[in-house]
PDB file of N, CA, C and O in Angstrom:
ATOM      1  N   UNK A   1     -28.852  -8.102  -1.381  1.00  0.00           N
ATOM      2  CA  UNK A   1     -28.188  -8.222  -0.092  1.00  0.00           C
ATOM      3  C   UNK A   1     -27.511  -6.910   0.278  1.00  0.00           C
ATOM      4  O   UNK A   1     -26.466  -6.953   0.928  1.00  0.00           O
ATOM      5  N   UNK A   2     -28.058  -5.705  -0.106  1.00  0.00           N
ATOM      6  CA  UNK A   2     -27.552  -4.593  -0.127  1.00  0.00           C
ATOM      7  C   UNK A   2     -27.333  -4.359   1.682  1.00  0.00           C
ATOM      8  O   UNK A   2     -27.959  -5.113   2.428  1.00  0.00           O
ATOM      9  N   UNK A   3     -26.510  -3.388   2.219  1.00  0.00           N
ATOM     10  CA  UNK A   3     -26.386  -3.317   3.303  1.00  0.00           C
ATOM     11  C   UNK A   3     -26.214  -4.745   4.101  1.00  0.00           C
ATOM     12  O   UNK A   3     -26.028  -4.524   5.298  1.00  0.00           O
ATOM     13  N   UNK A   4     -26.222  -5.916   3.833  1.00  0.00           N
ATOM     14  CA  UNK A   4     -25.674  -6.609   4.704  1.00  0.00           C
ATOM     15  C   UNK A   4     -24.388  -7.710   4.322  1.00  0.00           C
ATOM     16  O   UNK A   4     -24.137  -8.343   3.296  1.00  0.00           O
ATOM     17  N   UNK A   5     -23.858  -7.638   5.363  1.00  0.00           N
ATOM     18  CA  UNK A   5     -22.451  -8.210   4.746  1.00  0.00           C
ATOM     19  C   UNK A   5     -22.851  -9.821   5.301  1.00  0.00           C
ATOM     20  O   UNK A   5     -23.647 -10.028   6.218  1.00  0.00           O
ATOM     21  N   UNK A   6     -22.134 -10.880   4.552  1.00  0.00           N
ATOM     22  CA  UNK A   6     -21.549 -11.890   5.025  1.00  0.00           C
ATOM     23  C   UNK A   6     -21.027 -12.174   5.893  1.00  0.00           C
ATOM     24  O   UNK A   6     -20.059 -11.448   6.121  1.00  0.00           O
ATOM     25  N   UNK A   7     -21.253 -13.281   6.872  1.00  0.00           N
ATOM     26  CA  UNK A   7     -20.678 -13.390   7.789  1.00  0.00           C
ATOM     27  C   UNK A   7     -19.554 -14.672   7.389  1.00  0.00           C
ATOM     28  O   UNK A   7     -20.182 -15.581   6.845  1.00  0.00           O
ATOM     29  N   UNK A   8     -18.062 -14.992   7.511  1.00  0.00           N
ATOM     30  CA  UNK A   8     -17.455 -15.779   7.739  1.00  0.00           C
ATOM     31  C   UNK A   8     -17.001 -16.671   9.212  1.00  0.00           C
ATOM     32  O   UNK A   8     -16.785 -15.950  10.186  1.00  0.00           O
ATOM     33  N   UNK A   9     -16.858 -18.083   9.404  1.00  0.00           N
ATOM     34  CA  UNK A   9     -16.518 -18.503   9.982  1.00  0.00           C
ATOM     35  C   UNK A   9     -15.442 -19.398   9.915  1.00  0.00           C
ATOM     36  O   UNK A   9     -15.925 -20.375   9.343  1.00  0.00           O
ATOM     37  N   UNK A  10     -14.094 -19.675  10.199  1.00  0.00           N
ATOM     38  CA  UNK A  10     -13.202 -20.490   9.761  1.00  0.00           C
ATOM     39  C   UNK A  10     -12.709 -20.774  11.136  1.00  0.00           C
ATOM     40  O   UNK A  10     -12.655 -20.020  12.108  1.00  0.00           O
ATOM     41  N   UNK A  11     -12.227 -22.493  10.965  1.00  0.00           N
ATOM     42  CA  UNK A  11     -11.709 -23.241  12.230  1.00  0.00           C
ATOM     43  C   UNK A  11      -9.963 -22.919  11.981  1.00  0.00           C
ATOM     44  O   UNK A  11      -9.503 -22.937  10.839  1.00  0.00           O
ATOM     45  N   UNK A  12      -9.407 -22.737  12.751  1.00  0.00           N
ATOM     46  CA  UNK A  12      -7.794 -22.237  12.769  1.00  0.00           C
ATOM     47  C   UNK A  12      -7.250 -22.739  13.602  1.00  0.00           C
ATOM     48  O   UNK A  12      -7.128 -22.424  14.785  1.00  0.00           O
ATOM     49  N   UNK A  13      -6.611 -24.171  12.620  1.00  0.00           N
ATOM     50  CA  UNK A  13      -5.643 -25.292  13.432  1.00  0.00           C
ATOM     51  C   UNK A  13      -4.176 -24.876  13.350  1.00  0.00           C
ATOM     52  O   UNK A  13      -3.371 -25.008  14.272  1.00  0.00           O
ATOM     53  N   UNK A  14      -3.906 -24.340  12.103  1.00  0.00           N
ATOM     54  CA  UNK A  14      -2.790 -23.990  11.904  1.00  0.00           C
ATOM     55  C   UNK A  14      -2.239 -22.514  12.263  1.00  0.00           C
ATOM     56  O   UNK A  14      -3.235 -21.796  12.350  1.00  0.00           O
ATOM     57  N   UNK A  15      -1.183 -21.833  12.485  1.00  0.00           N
ATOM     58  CA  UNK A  15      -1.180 -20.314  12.647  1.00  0.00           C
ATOM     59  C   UNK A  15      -1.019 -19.850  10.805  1.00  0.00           C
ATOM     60  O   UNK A  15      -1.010 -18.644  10.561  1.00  0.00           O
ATOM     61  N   UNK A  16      -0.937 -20.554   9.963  1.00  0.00           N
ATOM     62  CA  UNK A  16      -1.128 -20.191   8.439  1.00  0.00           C
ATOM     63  C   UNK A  16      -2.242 -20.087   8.343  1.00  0.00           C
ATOM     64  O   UNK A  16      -2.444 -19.088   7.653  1.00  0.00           O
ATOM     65  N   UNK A  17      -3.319 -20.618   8.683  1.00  0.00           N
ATOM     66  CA  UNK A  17      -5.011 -20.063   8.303  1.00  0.00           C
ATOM     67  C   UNK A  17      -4.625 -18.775   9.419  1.00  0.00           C
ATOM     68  O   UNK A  17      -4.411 -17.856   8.628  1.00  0.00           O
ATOM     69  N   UNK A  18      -4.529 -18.510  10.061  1.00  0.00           N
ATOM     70  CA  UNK A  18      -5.076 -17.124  10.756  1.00  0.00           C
ATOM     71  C   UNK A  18      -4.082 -16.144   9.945  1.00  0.00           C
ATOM     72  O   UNK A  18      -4.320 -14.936   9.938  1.00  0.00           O
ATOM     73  N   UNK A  19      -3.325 -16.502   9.482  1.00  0.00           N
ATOM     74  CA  UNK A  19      -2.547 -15.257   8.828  1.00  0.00           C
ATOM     75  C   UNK A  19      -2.924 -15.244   7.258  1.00  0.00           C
ATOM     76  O   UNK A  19      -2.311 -14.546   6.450  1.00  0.00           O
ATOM     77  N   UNK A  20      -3.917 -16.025   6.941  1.00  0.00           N
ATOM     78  CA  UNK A  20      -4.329 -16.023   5.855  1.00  0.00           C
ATOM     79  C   UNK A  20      -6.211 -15.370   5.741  1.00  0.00           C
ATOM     80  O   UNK A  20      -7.010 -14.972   4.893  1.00  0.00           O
ATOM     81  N   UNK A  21      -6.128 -15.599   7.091  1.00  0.00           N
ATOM     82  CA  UNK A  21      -7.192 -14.569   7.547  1.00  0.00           C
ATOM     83  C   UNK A  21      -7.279 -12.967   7.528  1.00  0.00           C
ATOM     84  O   UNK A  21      -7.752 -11.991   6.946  1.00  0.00           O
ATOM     85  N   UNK A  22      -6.530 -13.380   8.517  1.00  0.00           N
ATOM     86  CA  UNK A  22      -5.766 -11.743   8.576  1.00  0.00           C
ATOM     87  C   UNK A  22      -5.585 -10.898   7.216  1.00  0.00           C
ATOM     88  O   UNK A  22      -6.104  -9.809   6.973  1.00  0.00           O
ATOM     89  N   UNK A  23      -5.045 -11.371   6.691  1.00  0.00           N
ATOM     90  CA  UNK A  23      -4.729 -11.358   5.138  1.00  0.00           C
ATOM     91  C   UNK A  23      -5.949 -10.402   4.207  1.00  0.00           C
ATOM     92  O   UNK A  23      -6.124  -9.237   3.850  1.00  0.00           O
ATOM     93  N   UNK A  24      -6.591 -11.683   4.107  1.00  0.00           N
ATOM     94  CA  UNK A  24      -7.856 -11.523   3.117  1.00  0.00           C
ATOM     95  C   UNK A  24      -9.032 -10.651   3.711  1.00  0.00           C
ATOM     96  O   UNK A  24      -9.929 -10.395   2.907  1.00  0.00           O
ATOM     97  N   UNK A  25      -9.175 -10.135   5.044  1.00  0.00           N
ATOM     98  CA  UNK A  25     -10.087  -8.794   5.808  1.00  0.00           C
ATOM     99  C   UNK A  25      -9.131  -8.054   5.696  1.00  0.00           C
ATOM    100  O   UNK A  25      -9.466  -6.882   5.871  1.00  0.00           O
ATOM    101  N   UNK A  26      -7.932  -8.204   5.454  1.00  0.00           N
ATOM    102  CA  UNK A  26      -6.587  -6.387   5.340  1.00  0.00           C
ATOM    103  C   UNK A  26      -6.971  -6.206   4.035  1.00  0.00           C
ATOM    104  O   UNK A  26      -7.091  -5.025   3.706  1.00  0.00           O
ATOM    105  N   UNK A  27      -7.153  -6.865   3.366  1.00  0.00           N
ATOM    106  CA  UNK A  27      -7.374  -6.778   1.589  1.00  0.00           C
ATOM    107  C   UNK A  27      -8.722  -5.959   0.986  1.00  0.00           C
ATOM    108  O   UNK A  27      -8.914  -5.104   0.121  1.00  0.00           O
ATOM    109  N   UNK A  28      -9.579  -6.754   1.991  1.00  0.00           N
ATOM    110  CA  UNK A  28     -11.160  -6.420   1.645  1.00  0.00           C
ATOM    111  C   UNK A  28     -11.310  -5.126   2.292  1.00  0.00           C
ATOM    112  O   UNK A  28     -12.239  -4.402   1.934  1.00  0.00           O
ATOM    113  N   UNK A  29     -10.505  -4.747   3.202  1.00  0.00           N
ATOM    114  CA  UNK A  29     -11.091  -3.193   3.763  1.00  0.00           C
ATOM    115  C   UNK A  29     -10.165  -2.268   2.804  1.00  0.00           C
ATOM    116  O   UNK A  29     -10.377  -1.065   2.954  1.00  0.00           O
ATOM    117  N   UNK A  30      -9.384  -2.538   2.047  1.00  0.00           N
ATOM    118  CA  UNK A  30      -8.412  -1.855   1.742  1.00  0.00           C
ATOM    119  C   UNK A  30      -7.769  -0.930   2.424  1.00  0.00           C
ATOM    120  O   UNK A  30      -7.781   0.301   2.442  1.00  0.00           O
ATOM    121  N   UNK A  31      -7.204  -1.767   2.982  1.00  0.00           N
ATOM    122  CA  UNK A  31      -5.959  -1.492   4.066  1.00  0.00           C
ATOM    123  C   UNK A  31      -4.728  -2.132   3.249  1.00  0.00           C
ATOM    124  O   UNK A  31      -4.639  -3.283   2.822  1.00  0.00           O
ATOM    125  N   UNK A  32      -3.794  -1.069   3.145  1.00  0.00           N
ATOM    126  CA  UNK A  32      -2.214  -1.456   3.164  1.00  0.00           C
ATOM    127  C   UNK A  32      -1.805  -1.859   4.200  1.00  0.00           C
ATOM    128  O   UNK A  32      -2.398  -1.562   5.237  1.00  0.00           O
ATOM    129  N   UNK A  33      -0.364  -2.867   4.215  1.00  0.00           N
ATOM    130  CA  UNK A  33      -0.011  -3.358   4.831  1.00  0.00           C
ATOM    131  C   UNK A  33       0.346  -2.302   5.670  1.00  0.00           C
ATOM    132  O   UNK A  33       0.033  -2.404   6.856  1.00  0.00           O
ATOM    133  N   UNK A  34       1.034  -1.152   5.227  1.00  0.00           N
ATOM    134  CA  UNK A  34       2.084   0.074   6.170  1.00  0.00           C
ATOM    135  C   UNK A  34       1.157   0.369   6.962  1.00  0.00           C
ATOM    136  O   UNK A  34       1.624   0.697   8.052  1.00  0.00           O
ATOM    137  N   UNK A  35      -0.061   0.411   6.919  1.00  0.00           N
ATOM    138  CA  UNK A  35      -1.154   1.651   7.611  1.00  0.00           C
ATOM    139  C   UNK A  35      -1.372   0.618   8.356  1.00  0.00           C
ATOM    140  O   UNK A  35      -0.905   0.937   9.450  1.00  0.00           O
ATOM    141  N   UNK A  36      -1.974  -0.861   8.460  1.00  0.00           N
ATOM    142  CA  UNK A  36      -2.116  -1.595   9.122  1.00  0.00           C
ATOM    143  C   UNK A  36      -0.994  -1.879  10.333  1.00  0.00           C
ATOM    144  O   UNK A  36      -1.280  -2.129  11.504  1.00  0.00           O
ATOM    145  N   UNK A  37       0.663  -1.756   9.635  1.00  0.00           N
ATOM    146  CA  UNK A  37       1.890  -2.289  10.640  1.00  0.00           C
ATOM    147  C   UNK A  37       1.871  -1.110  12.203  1.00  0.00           C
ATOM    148  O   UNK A  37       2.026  -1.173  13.423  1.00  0.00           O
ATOM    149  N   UNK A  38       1.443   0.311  10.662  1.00  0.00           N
ATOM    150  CA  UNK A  38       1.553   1.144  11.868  1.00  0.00           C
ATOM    151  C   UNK A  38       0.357   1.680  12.825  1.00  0.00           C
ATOM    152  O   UNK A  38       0.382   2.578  13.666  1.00  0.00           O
ATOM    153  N   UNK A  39      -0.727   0.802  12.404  1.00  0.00           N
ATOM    154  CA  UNK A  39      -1.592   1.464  13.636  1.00  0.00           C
ATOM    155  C   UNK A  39      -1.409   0.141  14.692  1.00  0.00           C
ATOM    156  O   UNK A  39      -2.281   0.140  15.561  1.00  0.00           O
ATOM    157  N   UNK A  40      -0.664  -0.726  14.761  1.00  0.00           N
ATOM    158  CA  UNK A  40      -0.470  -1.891  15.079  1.00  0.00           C
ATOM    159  C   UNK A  40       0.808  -1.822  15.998  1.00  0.00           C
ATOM    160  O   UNK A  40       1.177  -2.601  16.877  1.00  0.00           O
ATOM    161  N   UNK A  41       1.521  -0.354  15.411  1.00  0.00           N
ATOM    162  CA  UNK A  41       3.187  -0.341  16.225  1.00  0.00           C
ATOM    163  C   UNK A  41       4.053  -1.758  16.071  1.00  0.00           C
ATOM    164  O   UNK A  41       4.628  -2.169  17.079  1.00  0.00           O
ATOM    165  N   UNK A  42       4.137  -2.377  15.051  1.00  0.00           N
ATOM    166  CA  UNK A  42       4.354  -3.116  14.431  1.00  0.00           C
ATOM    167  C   UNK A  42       5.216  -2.676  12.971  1.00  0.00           C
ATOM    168  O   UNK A  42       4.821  -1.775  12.231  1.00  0.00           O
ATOM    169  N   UNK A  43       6.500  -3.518  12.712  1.00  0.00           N
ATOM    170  CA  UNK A  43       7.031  -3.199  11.177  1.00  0.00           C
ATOM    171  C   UNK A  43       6.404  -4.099  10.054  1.00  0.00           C
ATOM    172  O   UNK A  43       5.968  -5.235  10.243  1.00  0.00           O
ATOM    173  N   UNK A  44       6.422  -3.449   8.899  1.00  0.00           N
ATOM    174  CA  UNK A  44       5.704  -3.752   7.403  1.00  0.00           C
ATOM    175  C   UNK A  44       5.959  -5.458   7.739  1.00  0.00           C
ATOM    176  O   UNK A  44       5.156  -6.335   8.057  1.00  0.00           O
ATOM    177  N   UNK A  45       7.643  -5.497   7.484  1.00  0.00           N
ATOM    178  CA  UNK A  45       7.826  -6.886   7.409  1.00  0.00           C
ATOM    179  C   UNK A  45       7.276  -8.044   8.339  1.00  0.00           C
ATOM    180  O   UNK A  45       7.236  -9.261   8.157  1.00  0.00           O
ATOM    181  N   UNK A  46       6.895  -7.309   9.320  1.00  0.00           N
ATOM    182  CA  UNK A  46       6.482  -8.503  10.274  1.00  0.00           C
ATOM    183  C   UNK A  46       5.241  -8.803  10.172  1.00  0.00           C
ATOM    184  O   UNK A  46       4.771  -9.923  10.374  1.00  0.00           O
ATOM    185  N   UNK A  47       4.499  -7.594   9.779  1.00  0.00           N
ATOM    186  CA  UNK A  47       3.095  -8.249   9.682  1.00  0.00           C
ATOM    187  C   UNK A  47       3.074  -9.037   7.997  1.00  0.00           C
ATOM    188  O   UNK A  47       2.336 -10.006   7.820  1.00  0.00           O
ATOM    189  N   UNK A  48       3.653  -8.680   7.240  1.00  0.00           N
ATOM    190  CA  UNK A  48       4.058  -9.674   6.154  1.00  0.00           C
ATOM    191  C   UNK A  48       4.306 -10.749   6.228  1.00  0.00           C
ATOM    192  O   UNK A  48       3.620 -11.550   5.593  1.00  0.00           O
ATOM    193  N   UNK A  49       5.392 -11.200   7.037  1.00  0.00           N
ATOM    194  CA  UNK A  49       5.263 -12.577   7.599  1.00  0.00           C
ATOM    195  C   UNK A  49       4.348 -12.725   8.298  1.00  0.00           C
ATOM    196  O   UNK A  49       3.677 -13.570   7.705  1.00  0.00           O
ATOM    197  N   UNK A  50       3.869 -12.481   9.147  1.00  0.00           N
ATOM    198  CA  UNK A  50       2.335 -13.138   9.933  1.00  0.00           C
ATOM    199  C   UNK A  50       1.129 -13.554   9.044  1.00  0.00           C
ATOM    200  O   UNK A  50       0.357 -14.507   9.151  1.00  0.00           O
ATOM    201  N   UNK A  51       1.214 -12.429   8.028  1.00  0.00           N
ATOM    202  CA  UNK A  51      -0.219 -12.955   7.101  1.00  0.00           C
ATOM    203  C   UNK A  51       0.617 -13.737   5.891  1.00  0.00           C
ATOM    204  O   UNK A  51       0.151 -13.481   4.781  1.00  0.00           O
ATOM    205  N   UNK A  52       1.675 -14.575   5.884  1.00  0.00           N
ATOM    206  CA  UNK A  52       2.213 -15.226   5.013  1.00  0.00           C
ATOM    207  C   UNK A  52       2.240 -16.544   6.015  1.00  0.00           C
ATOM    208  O   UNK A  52       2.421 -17.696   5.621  1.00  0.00           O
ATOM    209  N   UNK A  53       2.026 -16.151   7.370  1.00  0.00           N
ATOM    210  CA  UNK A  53       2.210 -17.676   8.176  1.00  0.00           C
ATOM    211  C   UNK A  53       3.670 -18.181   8.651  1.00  0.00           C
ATOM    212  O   UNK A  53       4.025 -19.261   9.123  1.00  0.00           O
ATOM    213  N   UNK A  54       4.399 -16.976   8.346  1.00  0.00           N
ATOM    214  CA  UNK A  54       5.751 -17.142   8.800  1.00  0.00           C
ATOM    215  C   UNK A  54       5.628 -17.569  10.957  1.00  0.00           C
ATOM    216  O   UNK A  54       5.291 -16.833  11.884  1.00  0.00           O
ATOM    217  N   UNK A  55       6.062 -18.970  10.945  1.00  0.00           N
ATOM    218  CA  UNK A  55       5.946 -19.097  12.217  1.00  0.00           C
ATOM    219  C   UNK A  55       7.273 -18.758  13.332  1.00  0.00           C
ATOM    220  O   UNK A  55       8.463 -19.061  13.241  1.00  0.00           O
ATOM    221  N   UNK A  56       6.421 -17.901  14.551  1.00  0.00           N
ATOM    222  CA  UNK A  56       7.750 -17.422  15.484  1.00  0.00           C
ATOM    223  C   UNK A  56       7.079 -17.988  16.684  1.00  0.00           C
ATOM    224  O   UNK A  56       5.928 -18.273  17.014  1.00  0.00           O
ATOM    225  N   UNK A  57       8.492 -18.040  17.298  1.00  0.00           N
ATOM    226  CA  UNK A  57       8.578 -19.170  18.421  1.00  0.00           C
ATOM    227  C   UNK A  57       7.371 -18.842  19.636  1.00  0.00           C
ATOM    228  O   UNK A  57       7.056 -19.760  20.393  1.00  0.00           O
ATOM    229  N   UNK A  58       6.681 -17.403  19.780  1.00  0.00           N
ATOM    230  CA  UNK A  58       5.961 -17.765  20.661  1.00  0.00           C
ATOM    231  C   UNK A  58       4.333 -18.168  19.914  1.00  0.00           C
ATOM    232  O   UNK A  58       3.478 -18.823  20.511  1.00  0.00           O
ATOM    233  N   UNK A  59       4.178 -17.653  18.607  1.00  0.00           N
ATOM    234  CA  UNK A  59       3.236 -18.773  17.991  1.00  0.00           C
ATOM    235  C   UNK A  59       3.271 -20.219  17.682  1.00  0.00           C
ATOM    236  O   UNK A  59       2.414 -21.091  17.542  1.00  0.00           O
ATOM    237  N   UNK A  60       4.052 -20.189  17.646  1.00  0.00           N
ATOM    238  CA  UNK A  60       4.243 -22.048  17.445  1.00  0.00           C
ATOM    239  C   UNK A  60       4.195 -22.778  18.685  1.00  0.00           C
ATOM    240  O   UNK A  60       3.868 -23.965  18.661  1.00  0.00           O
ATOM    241  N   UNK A  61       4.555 -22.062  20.032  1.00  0.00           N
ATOM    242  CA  UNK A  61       4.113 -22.475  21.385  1.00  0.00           C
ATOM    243  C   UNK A  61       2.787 -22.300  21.561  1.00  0.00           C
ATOM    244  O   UNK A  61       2.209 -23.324  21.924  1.00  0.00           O
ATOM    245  N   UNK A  62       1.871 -20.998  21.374  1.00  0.00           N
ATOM    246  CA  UNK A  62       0.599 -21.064  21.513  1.00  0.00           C
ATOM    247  C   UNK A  62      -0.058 -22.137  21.056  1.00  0.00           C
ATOM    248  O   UNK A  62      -0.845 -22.756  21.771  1.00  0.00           O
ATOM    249  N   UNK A  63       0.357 -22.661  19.075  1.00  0.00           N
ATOM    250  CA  UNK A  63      -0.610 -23.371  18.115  1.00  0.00           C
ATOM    251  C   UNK A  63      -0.368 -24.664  19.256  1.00  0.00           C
ATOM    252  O   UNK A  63      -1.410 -25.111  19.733  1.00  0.00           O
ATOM    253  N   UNK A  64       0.951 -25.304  19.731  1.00  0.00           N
ATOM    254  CA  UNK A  64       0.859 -26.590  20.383  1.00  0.00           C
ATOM    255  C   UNK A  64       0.353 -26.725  21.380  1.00  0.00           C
ATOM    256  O   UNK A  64      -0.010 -27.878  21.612  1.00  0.00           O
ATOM    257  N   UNK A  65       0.053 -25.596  22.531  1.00  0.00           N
ATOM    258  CA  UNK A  65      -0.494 -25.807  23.640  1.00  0.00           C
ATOM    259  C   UNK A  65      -1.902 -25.992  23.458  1.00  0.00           C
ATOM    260  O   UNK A  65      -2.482 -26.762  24.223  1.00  0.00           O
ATOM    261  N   UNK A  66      -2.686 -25.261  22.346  1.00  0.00           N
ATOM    262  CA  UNK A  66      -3.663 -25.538  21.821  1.00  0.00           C
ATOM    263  C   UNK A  66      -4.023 -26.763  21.220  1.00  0.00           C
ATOM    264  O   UNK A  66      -5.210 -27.083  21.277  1.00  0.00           O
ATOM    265  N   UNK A  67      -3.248 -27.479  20.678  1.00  0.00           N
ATOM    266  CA  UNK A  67      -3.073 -28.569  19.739  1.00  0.00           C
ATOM    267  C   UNK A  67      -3.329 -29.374  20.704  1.00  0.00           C
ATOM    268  O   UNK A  67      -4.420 -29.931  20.824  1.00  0.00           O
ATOM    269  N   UNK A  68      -2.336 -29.530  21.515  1.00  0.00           N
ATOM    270  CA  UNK A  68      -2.278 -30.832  22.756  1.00  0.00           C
ATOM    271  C   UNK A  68      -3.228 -30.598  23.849  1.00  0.00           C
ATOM    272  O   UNK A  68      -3.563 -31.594  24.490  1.00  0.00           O
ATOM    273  N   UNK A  69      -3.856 -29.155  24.266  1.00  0.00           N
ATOM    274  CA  UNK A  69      -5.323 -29.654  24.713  1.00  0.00           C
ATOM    275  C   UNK A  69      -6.545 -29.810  24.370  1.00  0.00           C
ATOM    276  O   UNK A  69      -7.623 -29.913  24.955  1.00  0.00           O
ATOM    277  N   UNK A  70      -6.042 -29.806  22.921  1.00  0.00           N
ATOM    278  CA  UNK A  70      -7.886 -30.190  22.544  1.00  0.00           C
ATOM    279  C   UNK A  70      -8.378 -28.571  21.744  1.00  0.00           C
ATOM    280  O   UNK A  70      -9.324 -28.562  20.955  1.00  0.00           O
ATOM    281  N   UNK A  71      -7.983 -27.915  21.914  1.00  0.00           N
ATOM    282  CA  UNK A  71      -8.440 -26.573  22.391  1.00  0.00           C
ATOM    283  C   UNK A  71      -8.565 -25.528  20.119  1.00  0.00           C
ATOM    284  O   UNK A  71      -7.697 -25.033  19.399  1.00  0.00           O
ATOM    285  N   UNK A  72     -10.076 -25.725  19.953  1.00  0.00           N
ATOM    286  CA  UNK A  72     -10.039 -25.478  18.631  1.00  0.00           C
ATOM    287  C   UNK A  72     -10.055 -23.777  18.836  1.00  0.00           C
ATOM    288  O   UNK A  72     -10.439 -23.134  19.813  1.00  0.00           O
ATOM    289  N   UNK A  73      -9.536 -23.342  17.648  1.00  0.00           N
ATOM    290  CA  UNK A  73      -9.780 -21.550  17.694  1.00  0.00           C
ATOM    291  C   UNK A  73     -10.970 -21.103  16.395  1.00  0.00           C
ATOM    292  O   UNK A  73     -10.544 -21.376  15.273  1.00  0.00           O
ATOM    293  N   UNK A  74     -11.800 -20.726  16.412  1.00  0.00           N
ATOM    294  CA  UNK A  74     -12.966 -20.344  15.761  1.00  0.00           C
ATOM    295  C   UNK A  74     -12.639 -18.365  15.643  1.00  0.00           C
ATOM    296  O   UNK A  74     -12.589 -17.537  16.552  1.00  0.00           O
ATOM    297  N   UNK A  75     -12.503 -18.225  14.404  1.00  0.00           N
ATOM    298  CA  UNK A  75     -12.810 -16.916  14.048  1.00  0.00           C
ATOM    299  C   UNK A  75     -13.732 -16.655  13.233  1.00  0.00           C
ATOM    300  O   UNK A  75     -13.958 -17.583  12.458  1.00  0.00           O
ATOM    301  N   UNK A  76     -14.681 -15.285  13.032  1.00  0.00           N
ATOM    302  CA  UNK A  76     -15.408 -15.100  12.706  1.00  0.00           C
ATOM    303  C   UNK A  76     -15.280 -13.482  12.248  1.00  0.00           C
ATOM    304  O   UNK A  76     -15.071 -12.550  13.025  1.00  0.00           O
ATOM    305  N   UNK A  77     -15.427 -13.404  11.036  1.00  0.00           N
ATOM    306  CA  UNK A  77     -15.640 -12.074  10.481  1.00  0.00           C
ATOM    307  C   UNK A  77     -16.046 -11.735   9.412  1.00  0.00           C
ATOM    308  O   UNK A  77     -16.777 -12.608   8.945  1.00  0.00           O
ATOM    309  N   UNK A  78     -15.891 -10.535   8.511  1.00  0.00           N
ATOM    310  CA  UNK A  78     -17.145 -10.250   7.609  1.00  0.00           C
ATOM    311  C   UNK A  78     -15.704  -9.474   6.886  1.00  0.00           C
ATOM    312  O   UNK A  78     -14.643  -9.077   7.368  1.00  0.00           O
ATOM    313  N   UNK A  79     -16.320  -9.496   5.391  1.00  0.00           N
ATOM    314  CA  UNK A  79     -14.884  -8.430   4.502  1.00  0.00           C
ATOM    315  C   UNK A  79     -15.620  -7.605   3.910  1.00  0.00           C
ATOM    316  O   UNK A  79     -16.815  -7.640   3.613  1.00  0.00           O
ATOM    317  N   UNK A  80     -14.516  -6.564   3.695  1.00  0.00           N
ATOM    318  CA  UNK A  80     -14.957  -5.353   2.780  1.00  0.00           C
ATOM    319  C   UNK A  80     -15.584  -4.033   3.880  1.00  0.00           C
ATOM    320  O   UNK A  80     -15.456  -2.891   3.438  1.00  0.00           O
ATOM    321  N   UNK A  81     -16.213  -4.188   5.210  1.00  0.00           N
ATOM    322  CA  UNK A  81     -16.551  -3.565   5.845  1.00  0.00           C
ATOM    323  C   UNK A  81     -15.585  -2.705   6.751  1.00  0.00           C
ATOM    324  O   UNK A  81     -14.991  -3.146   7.734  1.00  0.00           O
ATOM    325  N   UNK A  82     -15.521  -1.472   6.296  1.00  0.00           N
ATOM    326  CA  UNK A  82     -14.028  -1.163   7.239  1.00  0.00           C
ATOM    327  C   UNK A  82     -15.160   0.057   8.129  1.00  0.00           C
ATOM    328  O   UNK A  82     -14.608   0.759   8.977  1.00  0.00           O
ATOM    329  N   UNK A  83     -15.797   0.139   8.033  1.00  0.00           N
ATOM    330  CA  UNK A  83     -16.979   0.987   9.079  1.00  0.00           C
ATOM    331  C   UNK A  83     -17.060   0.242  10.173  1.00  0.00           C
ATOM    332  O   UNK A  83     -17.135   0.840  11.247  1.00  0.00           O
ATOM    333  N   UNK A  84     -17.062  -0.794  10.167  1.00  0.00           N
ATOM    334  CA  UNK A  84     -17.323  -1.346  11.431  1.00  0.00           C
ATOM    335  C   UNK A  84     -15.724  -1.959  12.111  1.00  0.00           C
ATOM    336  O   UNK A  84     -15.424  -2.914  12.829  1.00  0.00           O
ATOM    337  N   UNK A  85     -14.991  -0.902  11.483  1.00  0.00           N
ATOM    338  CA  UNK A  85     -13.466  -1.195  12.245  1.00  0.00           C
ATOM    339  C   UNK A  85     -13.345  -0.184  13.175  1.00  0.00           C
ATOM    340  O   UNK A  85     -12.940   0.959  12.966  1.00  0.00           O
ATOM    341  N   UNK A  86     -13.846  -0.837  14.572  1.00  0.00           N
ATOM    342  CA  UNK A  86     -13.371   0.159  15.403  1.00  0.00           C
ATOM    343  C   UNK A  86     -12.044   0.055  16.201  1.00  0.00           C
ATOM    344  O   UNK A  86     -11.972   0.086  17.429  1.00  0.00           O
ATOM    345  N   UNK A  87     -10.939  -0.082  15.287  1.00  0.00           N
ATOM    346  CA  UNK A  87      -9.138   0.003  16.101  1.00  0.00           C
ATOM    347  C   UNK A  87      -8.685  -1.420  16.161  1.00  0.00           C
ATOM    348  O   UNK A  87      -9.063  -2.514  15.740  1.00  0.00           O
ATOM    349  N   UNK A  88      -7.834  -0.988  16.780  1.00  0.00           N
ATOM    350  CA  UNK A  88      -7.112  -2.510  17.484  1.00  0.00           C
ATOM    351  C   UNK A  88      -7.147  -2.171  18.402  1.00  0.00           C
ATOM    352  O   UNK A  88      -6.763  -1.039  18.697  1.00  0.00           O
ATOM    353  N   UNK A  89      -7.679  -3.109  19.338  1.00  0.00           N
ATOM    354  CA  UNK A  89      -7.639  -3.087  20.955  1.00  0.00           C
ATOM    355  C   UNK A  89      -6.325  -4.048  21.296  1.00  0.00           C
ATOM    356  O   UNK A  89      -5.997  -4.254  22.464  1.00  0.00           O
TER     357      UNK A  89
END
């Protein structure tokens, strides 16, 4: 399976799976957290809590507005590939 990566798909009911997402593709590209906070303009600690699932008040409004319409979130990505990281938009 040389040259091709895995594709992942995970359903994200909770905002703890997406920060456990988040998580495990920061890991696989080997990305530190610092390099990640700061191309993000973001502090260490906060993205620490986010990929720990620490919930803040305007995520926990998003997860319910989602919750109460029905409304599933599907992510999809691949680890270990940091070539095909082009930024944060």
């Amino acid at each position: 399976m040389k040259g091709k990566l895995a594709m992942y798909t995970v359903t994200i009911r909770r905002f703890r799976d997406l920060g456990a997402v988040i998580k495990a593709v920061r890991r696989s590209r080997g990305v530190r957290q610092d390099e990640l906070a700061e191309d993000l303009a973001i502090t260490r600690n906060y993205l620490q809590e986010l990929e720990n699932g620490k919930p803040t008040l305007y995520i926990t409004r998003l997860f319910r507005a989602l919750n109460k319409l029905g409304i599933t979130l599907t992510v999809t990505y691949t680890l270990g590939n940091k070539a095909d990281d082009h930024g944060v938009s």
